[in-house]
N, CA, C and O atoms as a Tripos MOL2 file, in Angstrom:
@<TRIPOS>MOLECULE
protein
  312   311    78     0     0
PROTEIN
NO_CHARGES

@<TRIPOS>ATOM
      1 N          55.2110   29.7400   83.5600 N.3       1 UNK1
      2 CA         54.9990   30.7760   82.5630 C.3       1 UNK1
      3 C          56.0440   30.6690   81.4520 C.2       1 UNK1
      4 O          55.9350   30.9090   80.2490 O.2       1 UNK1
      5 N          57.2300   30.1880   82.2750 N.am      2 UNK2
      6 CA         58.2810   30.3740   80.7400 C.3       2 UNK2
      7 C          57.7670   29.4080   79.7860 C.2       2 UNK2
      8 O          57.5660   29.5740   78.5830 O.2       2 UNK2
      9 N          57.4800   27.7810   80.9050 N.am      3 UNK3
     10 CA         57.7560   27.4260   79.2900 C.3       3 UNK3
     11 C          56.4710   26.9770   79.0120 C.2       3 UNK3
     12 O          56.2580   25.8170   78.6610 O.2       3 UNK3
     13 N          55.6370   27.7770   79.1370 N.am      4 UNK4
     14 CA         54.2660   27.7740   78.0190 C.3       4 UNK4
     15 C          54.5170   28.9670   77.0050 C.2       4 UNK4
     16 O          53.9050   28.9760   75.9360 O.2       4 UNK4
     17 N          55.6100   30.1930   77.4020 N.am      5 UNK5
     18 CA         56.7540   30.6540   76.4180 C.3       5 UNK5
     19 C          57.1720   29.7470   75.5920 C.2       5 UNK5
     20 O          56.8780   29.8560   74.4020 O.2       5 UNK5
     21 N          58.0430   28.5270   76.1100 N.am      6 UNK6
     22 CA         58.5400   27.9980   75.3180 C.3       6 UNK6
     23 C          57.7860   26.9220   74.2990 C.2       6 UNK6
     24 O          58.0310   26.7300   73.1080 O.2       6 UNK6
     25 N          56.8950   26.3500   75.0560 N.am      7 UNK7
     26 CA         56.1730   25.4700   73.9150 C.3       7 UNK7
     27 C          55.7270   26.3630   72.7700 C.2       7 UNK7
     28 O          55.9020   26.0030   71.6060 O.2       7 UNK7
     29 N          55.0090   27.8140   73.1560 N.am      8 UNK8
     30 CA         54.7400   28.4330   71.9630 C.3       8 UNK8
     31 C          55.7590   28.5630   70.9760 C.2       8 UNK8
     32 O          55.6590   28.0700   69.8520 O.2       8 UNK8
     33 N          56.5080   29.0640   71.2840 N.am      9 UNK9
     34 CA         57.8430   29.0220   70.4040 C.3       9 UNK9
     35 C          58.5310   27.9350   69.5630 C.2       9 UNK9
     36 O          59.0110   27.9750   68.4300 O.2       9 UNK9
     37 N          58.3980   26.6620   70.7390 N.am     10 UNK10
     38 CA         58.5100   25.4210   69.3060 C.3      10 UNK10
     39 C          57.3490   25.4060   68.4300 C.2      10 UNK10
     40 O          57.3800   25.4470   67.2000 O.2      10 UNK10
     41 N          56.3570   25.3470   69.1500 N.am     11 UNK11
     42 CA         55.1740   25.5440   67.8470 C.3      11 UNK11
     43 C          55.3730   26.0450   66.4540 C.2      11 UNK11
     44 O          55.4560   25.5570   65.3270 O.2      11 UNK11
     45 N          55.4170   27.3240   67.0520 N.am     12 UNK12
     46 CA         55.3320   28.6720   65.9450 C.3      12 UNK12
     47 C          56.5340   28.1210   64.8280 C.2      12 UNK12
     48 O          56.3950   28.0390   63.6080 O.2      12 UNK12
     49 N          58.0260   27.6950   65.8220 N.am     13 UNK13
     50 CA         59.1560   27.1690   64.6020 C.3      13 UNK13
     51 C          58.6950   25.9810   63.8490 C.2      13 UNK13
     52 O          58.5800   26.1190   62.6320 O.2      13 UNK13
     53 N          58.3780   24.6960   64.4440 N.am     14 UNK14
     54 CA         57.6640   23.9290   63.5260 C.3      14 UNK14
     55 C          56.6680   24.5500   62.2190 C.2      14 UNK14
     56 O          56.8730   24.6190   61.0070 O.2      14 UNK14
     57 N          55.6510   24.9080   62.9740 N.am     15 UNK15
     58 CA         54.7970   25.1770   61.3750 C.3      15 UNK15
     59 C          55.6670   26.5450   60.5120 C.2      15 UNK15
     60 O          54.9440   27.2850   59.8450 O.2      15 UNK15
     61 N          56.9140   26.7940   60.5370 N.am     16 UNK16
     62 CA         57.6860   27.2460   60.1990 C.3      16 UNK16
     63 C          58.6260   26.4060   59.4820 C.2      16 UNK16
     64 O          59.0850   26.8260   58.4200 O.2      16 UNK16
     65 N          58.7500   25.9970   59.6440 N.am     17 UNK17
     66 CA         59.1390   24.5320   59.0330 C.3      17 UNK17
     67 C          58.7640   23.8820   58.1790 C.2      17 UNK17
     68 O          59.3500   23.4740   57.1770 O.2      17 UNK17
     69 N          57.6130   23.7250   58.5740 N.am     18 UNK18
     70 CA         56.0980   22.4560   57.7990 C.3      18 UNK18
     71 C          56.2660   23.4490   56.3010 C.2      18 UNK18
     72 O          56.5050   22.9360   55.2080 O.2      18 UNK18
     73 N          56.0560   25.1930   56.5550 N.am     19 UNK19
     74 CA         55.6390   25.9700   55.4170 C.3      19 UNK19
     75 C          56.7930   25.7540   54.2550 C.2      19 UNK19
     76 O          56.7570   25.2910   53.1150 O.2      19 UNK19
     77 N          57.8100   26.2980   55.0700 N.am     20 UNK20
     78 CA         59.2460   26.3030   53.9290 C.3      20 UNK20
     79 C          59.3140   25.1240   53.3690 C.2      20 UNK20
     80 O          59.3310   25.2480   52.1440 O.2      20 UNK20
     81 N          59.3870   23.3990   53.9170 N.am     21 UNK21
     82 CA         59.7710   22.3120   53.3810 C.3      21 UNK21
     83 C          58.2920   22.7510   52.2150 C.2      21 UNK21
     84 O          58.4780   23.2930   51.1250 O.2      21 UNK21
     85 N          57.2330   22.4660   52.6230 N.am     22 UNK22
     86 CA         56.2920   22.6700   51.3950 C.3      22 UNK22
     87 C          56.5450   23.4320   50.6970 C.2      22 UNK22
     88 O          56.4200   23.0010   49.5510 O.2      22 UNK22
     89 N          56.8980   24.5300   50.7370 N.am     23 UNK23
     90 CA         57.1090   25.2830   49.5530 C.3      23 UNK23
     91 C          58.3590   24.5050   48.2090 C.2      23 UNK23
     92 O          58.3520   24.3010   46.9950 O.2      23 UNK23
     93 N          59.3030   24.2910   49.3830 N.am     24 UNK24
     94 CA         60.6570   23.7000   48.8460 C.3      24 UNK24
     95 C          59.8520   22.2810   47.8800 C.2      24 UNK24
     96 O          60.2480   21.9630   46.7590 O.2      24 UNK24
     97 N          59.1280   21.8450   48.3310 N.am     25 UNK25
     98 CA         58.4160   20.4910   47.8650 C.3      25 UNK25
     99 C          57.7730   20.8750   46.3170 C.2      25 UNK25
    100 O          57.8610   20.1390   45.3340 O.2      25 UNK25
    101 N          57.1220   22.1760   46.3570 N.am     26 UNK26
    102 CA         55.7430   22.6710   45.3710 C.3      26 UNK26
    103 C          56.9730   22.8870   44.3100 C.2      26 UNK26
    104 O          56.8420   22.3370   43.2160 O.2      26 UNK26
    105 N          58.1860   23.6670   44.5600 N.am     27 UNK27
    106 CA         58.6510   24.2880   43.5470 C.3      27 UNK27
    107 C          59.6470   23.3810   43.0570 C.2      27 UNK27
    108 O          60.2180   23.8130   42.0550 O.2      27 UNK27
    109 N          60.0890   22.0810   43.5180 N.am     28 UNK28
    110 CA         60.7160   20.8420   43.2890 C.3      28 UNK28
    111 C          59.8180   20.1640   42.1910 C.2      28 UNK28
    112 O          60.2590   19.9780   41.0560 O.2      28 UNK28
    113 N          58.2440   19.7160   42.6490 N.am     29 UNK29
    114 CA         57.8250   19.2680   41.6310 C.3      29 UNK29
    115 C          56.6290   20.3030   40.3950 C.2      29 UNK29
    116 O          55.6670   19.8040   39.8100 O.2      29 UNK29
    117 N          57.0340   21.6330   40.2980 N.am     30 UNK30
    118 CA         56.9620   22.2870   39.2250 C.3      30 UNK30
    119 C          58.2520   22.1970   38.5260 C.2      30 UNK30
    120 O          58.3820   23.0530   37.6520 O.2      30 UNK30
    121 N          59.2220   21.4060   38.6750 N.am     31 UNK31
    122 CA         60.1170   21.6790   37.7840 C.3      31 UNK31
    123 C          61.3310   22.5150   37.9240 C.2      31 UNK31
    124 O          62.3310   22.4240   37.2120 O.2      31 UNK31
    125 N          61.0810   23.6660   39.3000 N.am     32 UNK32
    126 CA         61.9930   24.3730   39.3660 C.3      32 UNK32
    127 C          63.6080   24.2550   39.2850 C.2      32 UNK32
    128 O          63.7970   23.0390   39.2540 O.2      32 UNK32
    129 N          64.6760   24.8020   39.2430 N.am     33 UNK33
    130 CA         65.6080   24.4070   39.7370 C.3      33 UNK33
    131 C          65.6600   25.5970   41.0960 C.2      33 UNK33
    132 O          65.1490   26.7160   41.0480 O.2      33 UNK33
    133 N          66.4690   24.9670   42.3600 N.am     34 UNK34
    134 CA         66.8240   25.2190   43.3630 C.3      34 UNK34
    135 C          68.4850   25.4760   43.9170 C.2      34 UNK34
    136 O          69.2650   24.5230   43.9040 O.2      34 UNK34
    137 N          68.8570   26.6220   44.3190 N.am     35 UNK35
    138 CA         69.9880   26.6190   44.9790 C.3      35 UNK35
    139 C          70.7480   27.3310   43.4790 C.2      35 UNK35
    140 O          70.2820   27.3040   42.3400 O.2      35 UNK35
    141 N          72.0760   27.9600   43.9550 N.am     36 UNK36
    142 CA         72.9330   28.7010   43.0290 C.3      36 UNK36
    143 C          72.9960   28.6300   41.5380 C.2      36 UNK36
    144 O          72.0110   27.9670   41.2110 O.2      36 UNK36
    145 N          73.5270   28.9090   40.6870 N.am     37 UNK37
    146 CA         72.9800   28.2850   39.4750 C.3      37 UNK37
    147 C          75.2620   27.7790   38.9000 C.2      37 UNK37
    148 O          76.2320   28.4910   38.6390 O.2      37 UNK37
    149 N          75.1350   26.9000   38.9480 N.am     38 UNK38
    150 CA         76.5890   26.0440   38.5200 C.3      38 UNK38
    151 C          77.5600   27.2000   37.6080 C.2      38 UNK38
    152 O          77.3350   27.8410   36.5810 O.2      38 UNK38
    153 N          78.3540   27.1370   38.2360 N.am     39 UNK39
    154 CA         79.6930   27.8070   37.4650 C.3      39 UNK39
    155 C          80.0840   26.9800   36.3840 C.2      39 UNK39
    156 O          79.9820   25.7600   36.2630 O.2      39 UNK39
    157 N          80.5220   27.7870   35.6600 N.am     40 UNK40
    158 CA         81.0090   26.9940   33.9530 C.3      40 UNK40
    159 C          82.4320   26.5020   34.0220 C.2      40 UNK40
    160 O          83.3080   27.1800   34.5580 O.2      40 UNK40
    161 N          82.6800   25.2420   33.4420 N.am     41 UNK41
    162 CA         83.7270   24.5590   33.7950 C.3      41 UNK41
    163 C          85.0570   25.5630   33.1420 C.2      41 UNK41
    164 O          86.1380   25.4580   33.7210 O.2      41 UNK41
    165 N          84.9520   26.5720   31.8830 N.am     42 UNK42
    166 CA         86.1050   27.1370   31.7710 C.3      42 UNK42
    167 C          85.9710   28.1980   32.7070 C.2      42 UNK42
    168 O          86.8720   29.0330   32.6240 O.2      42 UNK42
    169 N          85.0660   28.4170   33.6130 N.am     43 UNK43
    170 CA         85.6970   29.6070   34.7820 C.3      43 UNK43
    171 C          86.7340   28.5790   35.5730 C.2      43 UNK43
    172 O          87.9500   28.6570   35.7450 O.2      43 UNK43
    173 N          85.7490   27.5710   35.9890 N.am     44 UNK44
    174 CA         86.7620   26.3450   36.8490 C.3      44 UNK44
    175 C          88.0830   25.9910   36.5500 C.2      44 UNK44
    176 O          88.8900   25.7290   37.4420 O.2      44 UNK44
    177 N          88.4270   25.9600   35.0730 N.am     45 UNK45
    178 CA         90.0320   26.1620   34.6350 C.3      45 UNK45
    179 C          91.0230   26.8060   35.3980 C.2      45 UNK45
    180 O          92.0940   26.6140   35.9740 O.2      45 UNK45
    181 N          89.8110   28.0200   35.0280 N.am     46 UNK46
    182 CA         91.1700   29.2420   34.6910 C.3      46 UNK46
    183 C          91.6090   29.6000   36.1600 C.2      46 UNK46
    184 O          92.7410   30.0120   36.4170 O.2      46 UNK46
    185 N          90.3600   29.3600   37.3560 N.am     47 UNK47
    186 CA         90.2930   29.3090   38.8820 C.3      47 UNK47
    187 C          92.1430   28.3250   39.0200 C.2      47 UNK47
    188 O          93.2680   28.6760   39.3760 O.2      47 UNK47
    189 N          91.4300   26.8260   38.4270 N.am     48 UNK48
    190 CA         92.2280   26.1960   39.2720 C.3      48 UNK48
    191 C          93.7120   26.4770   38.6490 C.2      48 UNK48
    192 O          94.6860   25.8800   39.1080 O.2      48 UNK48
    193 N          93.8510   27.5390   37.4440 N.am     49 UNK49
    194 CA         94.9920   27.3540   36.4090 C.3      49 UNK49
    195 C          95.9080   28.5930   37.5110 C.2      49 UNK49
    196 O          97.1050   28.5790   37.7980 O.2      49 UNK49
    197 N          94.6800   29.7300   38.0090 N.am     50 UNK50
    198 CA         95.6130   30.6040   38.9200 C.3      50 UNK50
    199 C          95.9700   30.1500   40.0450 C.2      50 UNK50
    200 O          96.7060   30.7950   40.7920 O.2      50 UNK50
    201 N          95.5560   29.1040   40.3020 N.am     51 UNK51
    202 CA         96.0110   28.5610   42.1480 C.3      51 UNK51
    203 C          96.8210   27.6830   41.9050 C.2      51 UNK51
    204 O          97.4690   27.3020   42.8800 O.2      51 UNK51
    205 N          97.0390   27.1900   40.9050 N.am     52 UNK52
    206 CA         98.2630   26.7360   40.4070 C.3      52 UNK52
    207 C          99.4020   27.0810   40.5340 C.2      52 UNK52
    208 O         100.3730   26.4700   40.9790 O.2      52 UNK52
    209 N          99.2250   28.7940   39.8570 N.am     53 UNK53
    210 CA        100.3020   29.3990   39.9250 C.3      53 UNK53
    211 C         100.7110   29.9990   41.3470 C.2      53 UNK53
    212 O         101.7580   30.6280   41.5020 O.2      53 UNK53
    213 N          99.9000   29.7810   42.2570 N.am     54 UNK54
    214 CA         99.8630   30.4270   43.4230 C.3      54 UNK54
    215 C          99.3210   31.8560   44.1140 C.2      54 UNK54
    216 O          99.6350   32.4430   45.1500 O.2      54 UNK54
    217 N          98.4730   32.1000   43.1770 N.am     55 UNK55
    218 CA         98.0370   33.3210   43.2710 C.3      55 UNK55
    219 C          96.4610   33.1890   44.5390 C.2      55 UNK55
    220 O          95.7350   32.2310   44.8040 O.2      55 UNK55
    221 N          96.4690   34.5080   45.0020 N.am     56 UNK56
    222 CA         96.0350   34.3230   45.9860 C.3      56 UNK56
    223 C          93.8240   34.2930   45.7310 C.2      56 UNK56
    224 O          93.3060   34.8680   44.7750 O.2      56 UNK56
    225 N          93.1180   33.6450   46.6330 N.am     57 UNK57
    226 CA         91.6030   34.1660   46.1810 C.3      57 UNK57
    227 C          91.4870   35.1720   46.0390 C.2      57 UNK57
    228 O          91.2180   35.3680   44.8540 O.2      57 UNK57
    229 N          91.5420   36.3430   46.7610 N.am     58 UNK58
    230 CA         90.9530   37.3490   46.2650 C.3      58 UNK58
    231 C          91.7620   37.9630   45.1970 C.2      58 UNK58
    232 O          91.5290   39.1660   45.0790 O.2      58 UNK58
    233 N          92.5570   37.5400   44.4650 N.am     59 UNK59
    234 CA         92.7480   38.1840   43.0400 C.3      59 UNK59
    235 C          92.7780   37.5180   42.2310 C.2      59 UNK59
    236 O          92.9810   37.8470   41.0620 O.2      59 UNK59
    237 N          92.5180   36.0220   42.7800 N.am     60 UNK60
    238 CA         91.9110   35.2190   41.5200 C.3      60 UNK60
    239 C          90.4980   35.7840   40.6590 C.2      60 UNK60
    240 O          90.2100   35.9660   39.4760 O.2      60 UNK60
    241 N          89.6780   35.9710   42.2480 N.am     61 UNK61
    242 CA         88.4490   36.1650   42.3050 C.3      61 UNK61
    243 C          88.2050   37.5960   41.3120 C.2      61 UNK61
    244 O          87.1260   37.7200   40.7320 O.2      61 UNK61
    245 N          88.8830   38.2580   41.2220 N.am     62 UNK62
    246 CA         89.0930   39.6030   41.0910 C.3      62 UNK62
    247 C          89.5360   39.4730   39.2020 C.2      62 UNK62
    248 O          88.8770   40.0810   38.3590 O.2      62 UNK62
    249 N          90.4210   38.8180   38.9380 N.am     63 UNK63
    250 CA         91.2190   38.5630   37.5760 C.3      63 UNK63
    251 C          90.0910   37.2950   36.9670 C.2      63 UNK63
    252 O          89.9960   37.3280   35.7400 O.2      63 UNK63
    253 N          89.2960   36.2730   37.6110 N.am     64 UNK64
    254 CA         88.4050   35.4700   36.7720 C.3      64 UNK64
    255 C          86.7800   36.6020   36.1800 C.2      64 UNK64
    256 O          86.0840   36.5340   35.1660 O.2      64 UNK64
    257 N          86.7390   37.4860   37.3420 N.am     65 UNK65
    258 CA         85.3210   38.0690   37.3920 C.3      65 UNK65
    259 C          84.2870   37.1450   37.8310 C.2      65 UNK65
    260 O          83.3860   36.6470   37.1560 O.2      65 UNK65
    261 N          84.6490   36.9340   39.5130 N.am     66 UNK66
    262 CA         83.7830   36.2580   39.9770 C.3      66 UNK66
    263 C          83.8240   36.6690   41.9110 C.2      66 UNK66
    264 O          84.7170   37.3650   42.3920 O.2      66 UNK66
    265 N          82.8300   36.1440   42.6370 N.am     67 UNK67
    266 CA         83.1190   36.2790   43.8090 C.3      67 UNK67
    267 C          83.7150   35.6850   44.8110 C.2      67 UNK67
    268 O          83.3680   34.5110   44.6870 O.2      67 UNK67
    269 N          84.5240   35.7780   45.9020 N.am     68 UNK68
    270 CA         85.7680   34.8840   46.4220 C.3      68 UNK68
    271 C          84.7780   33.8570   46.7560 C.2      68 UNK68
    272 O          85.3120   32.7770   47.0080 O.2      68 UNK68
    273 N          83.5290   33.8600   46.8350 N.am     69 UNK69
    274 CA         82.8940   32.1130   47.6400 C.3      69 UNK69
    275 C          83.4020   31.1840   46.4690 C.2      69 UNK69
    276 O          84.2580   30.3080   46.5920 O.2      69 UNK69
    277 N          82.6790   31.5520   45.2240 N.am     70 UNK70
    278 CA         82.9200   31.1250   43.8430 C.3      70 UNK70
    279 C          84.1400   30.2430   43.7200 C.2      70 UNK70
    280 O          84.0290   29.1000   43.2770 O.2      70 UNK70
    281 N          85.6450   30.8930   44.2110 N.am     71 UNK71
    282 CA         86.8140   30.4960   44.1740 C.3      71 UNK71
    283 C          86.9700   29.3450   45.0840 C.2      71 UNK71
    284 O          87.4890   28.2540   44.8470 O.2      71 UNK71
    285 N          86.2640   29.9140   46.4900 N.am     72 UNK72
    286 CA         86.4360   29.2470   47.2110 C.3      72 UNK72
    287 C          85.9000   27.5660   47.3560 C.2      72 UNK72
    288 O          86.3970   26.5170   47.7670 O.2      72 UNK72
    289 N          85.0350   27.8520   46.9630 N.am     73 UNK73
    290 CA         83.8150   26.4660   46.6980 C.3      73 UNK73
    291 C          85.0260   25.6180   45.5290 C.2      73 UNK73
    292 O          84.9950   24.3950   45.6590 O.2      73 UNK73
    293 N          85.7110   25.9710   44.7990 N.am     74 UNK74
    294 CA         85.7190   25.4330   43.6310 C.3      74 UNK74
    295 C          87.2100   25.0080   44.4170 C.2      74 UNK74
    296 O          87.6690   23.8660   44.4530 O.2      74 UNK74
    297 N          87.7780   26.1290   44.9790 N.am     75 UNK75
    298 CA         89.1420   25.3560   45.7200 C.3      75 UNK75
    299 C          89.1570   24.1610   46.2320 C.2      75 UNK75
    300 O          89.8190   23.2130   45.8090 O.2      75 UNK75
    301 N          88.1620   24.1670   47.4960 N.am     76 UNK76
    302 CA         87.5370   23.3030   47.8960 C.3      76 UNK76
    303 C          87.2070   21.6670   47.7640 C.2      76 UNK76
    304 O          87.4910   20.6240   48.3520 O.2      76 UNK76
    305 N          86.3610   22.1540   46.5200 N.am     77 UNK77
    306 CA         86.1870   20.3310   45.9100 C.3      77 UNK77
    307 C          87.5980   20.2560   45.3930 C.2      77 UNK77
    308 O          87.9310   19.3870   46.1990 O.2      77 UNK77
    309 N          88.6760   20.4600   44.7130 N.am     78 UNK78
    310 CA         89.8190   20.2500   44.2430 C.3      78 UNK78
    311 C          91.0530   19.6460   45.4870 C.2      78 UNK78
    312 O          92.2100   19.4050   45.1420 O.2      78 UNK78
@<TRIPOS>BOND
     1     1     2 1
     2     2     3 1
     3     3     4 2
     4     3     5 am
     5     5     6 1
     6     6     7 1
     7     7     8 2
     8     7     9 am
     9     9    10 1
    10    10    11 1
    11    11    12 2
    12    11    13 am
    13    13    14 1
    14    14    15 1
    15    15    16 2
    16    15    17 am
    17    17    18 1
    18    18    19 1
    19    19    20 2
    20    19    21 am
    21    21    22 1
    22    22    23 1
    23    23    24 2
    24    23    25 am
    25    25    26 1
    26    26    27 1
    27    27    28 2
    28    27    29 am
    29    29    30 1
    30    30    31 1
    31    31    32 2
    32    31    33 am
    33    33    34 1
    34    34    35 1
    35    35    36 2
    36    35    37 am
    37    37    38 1
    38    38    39 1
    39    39    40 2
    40    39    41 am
    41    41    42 1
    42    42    43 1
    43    43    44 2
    44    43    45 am
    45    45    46 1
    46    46    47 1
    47    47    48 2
    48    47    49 am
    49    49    50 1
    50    50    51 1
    51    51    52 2
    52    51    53 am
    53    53    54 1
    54    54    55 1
    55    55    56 2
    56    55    57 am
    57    57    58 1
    58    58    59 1
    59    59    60 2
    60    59    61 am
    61    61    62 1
    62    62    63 1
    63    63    64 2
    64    63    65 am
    65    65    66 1
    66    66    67 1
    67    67    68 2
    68    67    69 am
    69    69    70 1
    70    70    71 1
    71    71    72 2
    72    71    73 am
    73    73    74 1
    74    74    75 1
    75    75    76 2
    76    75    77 am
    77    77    78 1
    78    78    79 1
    79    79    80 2
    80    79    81 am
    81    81    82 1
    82    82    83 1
    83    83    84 2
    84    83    85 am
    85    85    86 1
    86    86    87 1
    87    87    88 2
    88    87    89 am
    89    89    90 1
    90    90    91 1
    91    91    92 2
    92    91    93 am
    93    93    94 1
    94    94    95 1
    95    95    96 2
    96    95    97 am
    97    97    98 1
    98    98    99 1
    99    99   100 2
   100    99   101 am
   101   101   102 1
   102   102   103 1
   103   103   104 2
   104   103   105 am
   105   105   106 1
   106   106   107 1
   107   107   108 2
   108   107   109 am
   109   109   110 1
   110   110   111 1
   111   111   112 2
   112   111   113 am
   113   113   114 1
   114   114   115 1
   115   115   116 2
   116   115   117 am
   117   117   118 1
   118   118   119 1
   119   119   120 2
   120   119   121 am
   121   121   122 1
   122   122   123 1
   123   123   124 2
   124   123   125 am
   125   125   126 1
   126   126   127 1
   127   127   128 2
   128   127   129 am
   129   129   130 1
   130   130   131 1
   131   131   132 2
   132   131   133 am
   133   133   134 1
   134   134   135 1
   135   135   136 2
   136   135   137 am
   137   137   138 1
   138   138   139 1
   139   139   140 2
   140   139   141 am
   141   141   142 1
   142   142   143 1
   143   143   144 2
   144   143   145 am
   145   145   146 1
   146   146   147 1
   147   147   148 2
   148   147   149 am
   149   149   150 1
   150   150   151 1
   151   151   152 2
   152   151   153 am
   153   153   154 1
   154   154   155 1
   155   155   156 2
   156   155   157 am
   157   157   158 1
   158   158   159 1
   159   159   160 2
   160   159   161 am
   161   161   162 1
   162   162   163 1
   163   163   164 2
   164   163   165 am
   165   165   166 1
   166   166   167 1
   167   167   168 2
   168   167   169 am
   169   169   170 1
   170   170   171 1
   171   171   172 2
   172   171   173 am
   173   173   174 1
   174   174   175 1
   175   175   176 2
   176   175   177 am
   177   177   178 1
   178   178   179 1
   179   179   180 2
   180   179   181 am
   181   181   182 1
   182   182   183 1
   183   183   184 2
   184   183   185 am
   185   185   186 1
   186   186   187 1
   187   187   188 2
   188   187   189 am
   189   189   190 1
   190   190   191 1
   191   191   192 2
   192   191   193 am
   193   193   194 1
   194   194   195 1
   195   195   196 2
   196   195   197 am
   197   197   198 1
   198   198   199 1
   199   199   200 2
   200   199   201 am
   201   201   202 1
   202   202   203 1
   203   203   204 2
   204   203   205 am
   205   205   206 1
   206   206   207 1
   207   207   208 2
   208   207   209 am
   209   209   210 1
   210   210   211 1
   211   211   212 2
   212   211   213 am
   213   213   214 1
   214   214   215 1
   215   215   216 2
   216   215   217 am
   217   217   218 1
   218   218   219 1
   219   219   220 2
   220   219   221 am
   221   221   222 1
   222   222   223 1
   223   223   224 2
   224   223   225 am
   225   225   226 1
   226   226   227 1
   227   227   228 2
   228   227   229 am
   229   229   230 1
   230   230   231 1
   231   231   232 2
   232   231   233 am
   233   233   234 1
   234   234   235 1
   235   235   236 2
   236   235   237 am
   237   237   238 1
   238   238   239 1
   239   239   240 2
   240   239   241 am
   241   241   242 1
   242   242   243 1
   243   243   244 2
   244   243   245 am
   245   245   246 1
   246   246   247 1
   247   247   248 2
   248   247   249 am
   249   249   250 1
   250   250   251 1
   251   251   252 2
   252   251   253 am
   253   253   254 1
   254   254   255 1
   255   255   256 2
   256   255   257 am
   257   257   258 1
   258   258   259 1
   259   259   260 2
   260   259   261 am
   261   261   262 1
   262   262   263 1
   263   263   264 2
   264   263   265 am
   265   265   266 1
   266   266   267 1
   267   267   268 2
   268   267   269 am
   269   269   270 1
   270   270   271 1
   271   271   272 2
   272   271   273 am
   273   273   274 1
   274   274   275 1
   275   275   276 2
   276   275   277 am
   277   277   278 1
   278   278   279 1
   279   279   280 2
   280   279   281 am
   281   281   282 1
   282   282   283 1
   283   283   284 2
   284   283   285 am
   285   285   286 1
   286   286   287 1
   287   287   288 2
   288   287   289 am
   289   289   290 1
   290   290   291 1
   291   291   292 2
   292   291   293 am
   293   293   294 1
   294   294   295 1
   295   295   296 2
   296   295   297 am
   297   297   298 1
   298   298   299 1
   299   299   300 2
   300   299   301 am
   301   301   302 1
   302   302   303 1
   303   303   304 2
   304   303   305 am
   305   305   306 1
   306   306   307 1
   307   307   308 2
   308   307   309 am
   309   309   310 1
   310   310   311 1
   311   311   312 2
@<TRIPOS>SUBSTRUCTURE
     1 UNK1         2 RESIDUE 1 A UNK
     2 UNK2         6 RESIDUE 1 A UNK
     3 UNK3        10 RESIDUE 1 A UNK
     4 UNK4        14 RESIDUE 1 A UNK
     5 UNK5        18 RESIDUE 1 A UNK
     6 UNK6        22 RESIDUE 1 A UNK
     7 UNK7        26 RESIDUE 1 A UNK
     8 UNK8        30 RESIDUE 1 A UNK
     9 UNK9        34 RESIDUE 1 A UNK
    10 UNK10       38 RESIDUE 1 A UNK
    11 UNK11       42 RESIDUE 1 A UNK
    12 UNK12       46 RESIDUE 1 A UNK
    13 UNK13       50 RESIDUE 1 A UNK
    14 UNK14       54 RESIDUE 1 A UNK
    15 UNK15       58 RESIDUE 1 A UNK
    16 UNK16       62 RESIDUE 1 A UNK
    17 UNK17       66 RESIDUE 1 A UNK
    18 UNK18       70 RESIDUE 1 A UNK
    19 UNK19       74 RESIDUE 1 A UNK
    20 UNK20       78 RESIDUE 1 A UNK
    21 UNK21       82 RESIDUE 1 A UNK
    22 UNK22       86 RESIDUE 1 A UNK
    23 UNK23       90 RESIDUE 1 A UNK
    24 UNK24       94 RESIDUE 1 A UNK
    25 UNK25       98 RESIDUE 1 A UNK
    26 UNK26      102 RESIDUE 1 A UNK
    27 UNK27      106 RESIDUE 1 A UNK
    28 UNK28      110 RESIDUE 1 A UNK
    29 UNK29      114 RESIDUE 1 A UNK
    30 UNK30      118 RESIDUE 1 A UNK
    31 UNK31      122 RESIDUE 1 A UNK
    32 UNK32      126 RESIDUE 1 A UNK
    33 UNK33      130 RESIDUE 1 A UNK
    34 UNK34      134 RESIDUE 1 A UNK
    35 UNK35      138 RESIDUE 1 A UNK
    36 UNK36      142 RESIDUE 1 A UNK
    37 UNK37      146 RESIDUE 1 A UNK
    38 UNK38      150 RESIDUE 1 A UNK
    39 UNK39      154 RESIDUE 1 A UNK
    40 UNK40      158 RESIDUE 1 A UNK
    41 UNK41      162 RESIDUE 1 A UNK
    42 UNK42      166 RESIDUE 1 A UNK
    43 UNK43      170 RESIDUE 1 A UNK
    44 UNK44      174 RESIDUE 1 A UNK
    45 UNK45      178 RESIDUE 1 A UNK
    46 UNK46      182 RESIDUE 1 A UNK
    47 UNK47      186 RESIDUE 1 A UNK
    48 UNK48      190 RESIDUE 1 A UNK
    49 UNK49      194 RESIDUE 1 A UNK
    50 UNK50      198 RESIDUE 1 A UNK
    51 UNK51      202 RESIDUE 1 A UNK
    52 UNK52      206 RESIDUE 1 A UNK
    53 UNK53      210 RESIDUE 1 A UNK
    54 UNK54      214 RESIDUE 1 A UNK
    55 UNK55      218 RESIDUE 1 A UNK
    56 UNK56      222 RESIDUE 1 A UNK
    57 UNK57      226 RESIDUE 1 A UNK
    58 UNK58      230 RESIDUE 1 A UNK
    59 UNK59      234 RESIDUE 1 A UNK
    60 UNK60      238 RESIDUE 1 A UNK
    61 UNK61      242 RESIDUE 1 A UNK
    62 UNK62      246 RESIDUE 1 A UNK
    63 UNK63      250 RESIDUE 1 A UNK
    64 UNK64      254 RESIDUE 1 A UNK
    65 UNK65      258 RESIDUE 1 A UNK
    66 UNK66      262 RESIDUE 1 A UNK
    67 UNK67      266 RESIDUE 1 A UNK
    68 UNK68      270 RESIDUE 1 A UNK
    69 UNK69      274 RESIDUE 1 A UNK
    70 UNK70      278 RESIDUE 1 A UNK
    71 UNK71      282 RESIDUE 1 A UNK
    72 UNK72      286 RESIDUE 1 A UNK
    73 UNK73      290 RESIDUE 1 A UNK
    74 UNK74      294 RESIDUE 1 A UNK
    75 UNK75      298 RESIDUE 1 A UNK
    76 UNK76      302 RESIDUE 1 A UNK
    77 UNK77      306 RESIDUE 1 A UNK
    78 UNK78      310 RESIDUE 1 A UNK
């Protein structure tokens, strides 16, 4: 019994799967763009100009007008 539970359940996640990648596929070739939209390289400055000075993310985050992932992501690649 369980795992005719369980086969249903991979099922159901696969064509769960199948749907999202297609979608991800349809709106790829309409042109869309996908995923966050790029921070501007003078926020990226002024980010890396306060961690420079040693100041901490969340008041970078706070003094650029942005959110600590923002900082963080950008710490990150640096």
């Amino acid at each position: 019994m369980f795992q005719m539970c369980g086969v249903f359940a991979e099922f159901g996640r696969a064509m769960i799967v199948e749907r999202v990648n297609a979608g991800l596929a349809r709106a790829k070739a309409e042109g869309k763009t996908l995923g966050r939209k790029p921070v501007k390289p003078a926020i990226e400055q002024r980010i890396r100009a306060h961690r420079a000075k040693g100041m901490g993310i969340l008041k970078i985050a706070k003094t650029v007008g942005v959110g600590t992932s923002v900082v963080q992501r950008d710490v990150a690649a640096t």
